[in-house]
Jmol script that loads the backbone (N, CA, C; Angstrom):
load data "model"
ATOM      1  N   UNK A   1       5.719   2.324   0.811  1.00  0.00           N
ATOM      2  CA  UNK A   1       6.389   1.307   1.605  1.00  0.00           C
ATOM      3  C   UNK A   1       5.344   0.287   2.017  1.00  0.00           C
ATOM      4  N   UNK A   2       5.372  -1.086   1.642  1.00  0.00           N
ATOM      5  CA  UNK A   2       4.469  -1.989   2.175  1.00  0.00           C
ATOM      6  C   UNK A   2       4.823  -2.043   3.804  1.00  0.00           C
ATOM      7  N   UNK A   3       3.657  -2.621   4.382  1.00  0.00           N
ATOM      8  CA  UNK A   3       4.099  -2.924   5.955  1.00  0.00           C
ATOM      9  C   UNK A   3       2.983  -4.026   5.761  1.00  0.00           C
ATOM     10  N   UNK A   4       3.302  -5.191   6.987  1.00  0.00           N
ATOM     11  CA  UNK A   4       2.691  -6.363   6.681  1.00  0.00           C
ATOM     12  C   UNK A   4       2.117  -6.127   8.616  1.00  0.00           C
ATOM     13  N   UNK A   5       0.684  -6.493   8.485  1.00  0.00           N
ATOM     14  CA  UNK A   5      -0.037  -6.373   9.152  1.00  0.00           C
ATOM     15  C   UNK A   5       0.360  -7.166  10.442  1.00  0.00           C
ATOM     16  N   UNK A   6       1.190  -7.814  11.007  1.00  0.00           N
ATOM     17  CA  UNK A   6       1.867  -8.670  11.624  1.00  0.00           C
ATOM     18  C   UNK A   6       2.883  -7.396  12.655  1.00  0.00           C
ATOM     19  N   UNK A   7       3.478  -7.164  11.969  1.00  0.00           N
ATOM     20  CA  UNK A   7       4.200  -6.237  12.408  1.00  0.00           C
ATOM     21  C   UNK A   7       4.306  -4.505  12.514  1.00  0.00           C
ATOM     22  N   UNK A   8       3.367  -4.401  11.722  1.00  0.00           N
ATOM     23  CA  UNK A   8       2.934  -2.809  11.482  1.00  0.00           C
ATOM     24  C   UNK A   8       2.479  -2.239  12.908  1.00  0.00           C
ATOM     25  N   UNK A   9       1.733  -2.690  13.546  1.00  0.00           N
ATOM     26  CA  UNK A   9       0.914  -2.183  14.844  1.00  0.00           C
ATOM     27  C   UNK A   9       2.231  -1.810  16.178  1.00  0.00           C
ATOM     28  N   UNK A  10       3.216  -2.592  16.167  1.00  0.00           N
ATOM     29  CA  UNK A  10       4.430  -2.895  16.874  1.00  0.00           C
ATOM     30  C   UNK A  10       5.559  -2.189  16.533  1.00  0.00           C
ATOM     31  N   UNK A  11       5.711  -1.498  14.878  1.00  0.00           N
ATOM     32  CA  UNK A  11       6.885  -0.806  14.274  1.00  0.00           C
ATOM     33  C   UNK A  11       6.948   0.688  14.837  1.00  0.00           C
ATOM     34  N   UNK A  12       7.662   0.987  15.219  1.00  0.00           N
ATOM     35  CA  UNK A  12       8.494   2.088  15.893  1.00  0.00           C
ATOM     36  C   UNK A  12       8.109   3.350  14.797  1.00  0.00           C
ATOM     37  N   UNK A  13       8.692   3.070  13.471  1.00  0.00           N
ATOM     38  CA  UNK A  13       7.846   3.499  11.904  1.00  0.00           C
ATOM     39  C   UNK A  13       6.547   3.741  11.643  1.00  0.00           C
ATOM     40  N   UNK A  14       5.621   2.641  11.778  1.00  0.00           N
ATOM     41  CA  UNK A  14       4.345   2.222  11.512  1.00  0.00           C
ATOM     42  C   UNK A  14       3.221   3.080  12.620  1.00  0.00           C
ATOM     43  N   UNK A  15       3.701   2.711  14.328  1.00  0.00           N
ATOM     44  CA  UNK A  15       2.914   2.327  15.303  1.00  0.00           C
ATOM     45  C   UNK A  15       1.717   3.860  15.624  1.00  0.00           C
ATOM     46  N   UNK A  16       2.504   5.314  15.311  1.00  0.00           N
ATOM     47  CA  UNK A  16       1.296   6.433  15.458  1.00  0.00           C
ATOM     48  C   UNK A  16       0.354   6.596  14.230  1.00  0.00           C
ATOM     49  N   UNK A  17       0.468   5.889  12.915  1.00  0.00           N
ATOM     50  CA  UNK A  17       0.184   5.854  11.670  1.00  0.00           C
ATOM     51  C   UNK A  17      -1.262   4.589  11.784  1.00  0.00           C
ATOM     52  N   UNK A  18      -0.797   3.654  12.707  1.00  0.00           N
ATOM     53  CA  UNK A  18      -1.666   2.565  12.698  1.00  0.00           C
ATOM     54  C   UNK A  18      -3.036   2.509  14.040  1.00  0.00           C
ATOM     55  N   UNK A  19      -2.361   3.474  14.596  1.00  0.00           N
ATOM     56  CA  UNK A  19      -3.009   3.737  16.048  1.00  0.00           C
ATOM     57  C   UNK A  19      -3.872   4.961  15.465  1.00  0.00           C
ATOM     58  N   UNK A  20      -3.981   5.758  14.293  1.00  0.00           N
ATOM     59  CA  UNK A  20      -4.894   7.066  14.095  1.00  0.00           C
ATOM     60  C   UNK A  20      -4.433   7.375  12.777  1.00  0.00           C
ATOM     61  N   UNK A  21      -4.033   6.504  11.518  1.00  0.00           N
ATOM     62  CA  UNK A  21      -4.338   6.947  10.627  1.00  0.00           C
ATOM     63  C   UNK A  21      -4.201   6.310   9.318  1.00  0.00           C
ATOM     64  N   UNK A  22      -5.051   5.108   9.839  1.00  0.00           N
ATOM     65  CA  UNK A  22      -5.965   3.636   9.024  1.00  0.00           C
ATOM     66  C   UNK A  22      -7.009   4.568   7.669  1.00  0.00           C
ATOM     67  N   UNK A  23      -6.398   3.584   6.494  1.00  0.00           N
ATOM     68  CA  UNK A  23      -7.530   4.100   5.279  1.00  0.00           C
ATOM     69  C   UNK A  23      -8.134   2.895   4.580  1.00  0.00           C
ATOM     70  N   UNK A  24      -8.999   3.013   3.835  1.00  0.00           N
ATOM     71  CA  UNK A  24      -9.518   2.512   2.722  1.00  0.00           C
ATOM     72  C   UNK A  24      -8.511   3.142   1.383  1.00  0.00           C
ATOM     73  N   UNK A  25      -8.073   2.745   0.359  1.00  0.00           N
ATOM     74  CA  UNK A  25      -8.057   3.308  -0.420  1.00  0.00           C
ATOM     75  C   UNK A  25      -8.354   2.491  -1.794  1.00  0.00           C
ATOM     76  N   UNK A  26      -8.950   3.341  -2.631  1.00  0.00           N
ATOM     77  CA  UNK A  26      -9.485   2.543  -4.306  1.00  0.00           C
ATOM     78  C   UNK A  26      -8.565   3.019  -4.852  1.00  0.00           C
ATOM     79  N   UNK A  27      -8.419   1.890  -5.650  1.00  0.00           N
ATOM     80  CA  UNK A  27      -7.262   2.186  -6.915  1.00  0.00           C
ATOM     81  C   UNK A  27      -7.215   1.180  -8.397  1.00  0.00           C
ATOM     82  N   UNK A  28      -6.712   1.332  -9.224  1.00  0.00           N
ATOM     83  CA  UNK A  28      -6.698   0.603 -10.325  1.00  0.00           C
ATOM     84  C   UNK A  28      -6.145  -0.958 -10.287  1.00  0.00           C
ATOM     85  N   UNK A  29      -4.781  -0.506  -9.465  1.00  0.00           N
ATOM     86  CA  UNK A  29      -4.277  -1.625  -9.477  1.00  0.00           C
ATOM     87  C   UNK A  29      -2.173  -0.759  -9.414  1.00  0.00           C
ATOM     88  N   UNK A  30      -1.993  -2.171  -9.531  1.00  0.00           N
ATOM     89  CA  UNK A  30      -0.812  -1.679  -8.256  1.00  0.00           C
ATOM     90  C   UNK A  30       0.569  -2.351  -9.238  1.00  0.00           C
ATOM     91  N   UNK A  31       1.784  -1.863  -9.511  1.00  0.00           N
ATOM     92  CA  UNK A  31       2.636  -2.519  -9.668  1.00  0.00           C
ATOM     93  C   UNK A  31       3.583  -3.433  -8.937  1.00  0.00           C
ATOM     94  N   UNK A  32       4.231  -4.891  -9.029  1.00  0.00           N
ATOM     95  CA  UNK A  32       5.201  -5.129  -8.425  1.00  0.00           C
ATOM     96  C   UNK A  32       6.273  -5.625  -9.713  1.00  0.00           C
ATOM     97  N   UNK A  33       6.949  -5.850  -8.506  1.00  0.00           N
ATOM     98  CA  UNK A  33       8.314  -6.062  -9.769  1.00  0.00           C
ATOM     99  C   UNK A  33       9.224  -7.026  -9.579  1.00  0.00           C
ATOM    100  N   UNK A  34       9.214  -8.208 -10.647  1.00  0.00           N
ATOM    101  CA  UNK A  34      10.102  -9.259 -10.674  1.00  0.00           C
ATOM    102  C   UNK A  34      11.216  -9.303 -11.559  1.00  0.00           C
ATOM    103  N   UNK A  35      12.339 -10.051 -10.619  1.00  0.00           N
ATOM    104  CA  UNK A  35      13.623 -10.501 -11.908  1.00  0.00           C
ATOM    105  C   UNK A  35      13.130 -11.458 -12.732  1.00  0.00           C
ATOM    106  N   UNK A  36      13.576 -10.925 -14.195  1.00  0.00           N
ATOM    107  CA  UNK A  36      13.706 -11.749 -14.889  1.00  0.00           C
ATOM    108  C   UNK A  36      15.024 -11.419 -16.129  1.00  0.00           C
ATOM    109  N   UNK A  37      15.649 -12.457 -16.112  1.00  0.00           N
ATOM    110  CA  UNK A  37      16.699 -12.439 -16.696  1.00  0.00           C
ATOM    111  C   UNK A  37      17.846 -11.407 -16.200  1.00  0.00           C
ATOM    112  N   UNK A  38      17.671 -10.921 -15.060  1.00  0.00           N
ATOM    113  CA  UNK A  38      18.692 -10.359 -14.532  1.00  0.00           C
ATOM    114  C   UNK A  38      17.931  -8.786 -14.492  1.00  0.00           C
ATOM    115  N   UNK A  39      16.924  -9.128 -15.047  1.00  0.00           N
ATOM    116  CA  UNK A  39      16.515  -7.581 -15.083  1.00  0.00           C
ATOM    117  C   UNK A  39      15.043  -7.271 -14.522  1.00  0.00           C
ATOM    118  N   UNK A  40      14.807  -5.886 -13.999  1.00  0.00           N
ATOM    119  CA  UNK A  40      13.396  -5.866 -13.192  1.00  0.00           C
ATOM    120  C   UNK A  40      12.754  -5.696 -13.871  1.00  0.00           C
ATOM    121  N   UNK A  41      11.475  -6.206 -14.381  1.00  0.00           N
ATOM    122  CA  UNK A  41      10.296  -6.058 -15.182  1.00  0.00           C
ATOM    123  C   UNK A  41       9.020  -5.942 -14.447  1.00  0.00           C
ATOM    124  N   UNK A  42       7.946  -4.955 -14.495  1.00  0.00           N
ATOM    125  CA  UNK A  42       6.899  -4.263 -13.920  1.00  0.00           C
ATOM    126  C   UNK A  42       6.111  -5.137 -14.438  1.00  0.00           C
ATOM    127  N   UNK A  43       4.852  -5.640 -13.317  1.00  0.00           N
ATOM    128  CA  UNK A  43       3.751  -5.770 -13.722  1.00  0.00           C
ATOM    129  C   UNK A  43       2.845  -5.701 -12.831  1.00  0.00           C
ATOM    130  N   UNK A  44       1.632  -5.200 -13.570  1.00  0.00           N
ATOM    131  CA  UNK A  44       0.426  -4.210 -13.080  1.00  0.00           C
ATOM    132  C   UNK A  44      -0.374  -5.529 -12.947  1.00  0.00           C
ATOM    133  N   UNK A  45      -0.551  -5.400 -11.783  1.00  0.00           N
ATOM    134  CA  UNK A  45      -1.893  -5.902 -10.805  1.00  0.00           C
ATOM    135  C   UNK A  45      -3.862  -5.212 -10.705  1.00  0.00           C
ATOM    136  N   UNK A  46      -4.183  -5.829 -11.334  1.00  0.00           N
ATOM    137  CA  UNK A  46      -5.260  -5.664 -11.566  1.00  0.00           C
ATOM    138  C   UNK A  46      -6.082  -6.390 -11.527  1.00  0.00           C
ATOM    139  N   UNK A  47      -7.899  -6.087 -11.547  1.00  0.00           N
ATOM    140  CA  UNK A  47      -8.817  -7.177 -11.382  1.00  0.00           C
ATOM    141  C   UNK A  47      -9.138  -6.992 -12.894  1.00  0.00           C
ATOM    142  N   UNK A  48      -9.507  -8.146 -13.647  1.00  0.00           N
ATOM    143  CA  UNK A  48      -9.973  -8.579 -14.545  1.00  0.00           C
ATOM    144  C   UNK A  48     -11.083  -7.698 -15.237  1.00  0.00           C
ATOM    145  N   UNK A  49     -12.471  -7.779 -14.281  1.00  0.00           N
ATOM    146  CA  UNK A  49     -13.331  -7.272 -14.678  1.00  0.00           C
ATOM    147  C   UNK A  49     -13.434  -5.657 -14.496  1.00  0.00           C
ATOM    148  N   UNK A  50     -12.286  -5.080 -14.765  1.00  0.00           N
ATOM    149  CA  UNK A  50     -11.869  -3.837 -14.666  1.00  0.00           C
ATOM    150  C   UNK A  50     -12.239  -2.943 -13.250  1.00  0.00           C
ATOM    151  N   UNK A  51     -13.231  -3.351 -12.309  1.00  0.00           N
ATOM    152  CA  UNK A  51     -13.560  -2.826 -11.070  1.00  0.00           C
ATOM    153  C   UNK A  51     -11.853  -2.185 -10.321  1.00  0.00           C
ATOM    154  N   UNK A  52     -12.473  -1.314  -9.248  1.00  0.00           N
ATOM    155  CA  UNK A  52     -11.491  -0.810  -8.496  1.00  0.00           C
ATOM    156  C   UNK A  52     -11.100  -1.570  -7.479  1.00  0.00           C
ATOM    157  N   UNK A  53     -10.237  -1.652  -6.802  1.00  0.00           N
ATOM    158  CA  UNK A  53      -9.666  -2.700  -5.836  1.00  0.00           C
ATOM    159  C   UNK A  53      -9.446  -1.461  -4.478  1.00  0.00           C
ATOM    160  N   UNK A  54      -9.756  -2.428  -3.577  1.00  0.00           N
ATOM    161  CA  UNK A  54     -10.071  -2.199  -2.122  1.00  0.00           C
ATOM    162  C   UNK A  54      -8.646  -2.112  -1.483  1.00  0.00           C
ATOM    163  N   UNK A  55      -7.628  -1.257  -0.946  1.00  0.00           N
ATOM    164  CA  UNK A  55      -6.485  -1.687  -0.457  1.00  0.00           C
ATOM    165  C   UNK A  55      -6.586  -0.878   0.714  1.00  0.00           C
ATOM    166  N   UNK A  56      -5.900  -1.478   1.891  1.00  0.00           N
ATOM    167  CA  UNK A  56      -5.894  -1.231   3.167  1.00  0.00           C
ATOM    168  C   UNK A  56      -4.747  -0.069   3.588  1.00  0.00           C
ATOM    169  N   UNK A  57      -4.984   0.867   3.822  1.00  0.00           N
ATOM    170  CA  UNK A  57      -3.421   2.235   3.663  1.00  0.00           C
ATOM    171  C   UNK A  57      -3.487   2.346   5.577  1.00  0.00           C
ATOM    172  N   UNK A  58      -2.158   3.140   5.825  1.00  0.00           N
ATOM    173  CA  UNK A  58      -1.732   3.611   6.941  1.00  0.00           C
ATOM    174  C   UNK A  58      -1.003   4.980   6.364  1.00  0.00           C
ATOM    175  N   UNK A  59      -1.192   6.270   6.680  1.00  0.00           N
ATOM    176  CA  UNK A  59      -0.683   7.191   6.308  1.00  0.00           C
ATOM    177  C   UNK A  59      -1.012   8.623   7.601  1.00  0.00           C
ATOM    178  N   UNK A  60      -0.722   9.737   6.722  1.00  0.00           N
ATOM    179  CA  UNK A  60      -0.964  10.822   7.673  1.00  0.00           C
ATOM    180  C   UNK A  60      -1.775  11.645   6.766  1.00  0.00           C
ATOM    181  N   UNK A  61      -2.824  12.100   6.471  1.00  0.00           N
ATOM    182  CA  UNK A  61      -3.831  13.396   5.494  1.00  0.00           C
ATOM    183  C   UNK A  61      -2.536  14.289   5.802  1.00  0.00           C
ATOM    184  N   UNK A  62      -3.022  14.474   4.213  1.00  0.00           N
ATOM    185  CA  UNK A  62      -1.981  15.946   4.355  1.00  0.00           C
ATOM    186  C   UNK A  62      -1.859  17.325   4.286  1.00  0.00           C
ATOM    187  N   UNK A  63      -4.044  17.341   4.412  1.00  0.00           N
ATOM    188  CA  UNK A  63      -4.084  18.597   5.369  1.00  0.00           C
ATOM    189  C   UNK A  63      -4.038  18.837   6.724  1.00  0.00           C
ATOM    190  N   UNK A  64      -3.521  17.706   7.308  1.00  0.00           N
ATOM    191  CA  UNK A  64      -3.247  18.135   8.792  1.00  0.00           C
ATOM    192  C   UNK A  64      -1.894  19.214   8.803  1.00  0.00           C
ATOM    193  N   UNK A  65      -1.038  18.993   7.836  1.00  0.00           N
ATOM    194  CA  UNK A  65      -0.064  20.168   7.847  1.00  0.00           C
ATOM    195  C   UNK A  65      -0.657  21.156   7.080  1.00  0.00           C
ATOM    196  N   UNK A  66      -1.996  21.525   7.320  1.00  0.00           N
ATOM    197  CA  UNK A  66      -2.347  23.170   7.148  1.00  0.00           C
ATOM    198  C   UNK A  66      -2.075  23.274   5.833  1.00  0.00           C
TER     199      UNK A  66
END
end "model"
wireframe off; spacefill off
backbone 0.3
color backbone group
């Protein structure tokens, strides 16, 4: 689920996630998805010079559930 930094800190959803459980995360690269011609077509987001990309996460580790 994207959350846009504007409103994430304030979301009812977001707000114990953003208050204690802020990440870094590396990754390849990311899909989004546009209409075209009536239909959704994927495309992968990536940097050029093949490096990993820096993206900003809000989540919970999921060895805190043991």
């Amino acid at each position: 689920i994207n959350a846009r930094s504007e409103t994430a800190a304030g979301s009812r959803m977001f707000r114990p996630l953003w208050e204690h459980g802020r990440a870094i995360v590396f990754a390849d690269g990311w899909f989004e998805w546009k209409q075209q011609n009536g239909v959704k077509q994927p495309f992968f987001i990536y940097r050029k010079d093949g490096n990993p990309l820096l993206l900003a996460a809000i989540g919970k580790p999921p060895f805190e559930n043991g």
